[in-house]
C-alpha positions in Angstrom: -4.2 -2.8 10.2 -4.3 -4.1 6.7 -1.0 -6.4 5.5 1.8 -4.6 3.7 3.6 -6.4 0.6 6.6 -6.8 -0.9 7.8 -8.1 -4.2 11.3 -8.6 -5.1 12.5 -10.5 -8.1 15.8 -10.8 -8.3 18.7 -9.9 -11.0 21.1 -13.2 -12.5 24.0 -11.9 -10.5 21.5 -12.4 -7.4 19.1 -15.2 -8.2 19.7 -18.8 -6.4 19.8 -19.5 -2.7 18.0 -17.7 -0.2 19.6 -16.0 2.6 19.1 -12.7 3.5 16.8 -10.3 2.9 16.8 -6.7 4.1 13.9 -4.0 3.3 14.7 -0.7 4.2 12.2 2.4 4.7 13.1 5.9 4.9 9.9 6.5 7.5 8.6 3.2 9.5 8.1 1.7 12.3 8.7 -1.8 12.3 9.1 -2.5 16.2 6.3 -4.7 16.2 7.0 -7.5 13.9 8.0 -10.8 14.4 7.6 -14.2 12.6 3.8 -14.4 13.6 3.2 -11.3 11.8 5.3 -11.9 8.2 4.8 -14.5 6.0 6.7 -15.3 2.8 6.1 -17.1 -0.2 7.8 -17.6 -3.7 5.9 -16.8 -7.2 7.3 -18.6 -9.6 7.1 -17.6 -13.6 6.7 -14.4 -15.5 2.6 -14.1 -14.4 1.7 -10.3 -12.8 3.3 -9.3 -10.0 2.6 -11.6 -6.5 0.0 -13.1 -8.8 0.2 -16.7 -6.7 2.4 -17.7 -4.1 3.4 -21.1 -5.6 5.7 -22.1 -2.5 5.2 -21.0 0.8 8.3 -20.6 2.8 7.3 -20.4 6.1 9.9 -23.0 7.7 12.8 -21.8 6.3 12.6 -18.0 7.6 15.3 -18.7 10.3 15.6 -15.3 12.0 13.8 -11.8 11.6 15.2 -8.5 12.7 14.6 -5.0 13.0 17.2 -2.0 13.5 17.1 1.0 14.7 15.6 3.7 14.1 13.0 0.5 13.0 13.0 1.6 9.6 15.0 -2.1 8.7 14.1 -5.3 8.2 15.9 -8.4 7.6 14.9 -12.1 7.0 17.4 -14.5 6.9 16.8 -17.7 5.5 18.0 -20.9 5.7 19.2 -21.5 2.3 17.0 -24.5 1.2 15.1 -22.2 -1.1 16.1 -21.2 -4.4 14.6 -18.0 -6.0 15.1 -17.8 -10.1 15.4 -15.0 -12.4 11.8 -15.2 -13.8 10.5 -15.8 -9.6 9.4 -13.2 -7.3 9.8 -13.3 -3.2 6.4 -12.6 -1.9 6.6 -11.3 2.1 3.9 -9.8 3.6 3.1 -8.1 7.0 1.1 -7.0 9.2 1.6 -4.6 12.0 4.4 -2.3 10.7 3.3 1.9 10.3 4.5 2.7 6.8 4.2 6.7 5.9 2.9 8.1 2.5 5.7 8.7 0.9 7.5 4.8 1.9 
């Protein structure tokens, strides 16, 4: 199964520590993740879209999550990270069944 990826780049109102993150999917099944499976990194400056992860992040996901009906993930971070404006959180993840229209 090929990795699925997310880019988020924060607004100003949201920008700045890192603590939670929650992806929702209107069809997916996520039971099978856990921190094996996702990794996250930051791109930092204005360059395309997940262009280069310039800071991995791996020690400072604290605790991932899924919800019923496994359409929700969350990450929670321990805060030692700082996302800007102009950065993008990179996660990526293998092992979750994503439908079309996701």
């Amino acid at each position: 199964m090929s990795p699925s990826s997310i880019y988020v780049r924060p607004e100003e109102a949201t920008a700045g520590s890192l603590r939670t993150l929650t992806i929702e999917y209107e069809q997916a099944t996520l039971a099978q993740l856990d921190h094996e499976s996702v990794t996250v990194g930051a791109d930092c400056g204005t360059d395309a879209a997940g262009a280069t992860v310039n800071e991995a992040l791996p020690g400072r996901l604290t605790n991932l999550s899924v919800s019923e009906p496994e359409s929700q993930l969350t990450l929670q971070f321990d805060g030692s990270a700082s996302i800007g404006v102009r950065d993008e959180l990179v996660v990526q993840y293998t092992g979750a069944e994503l439908s079309a229209d996701t």
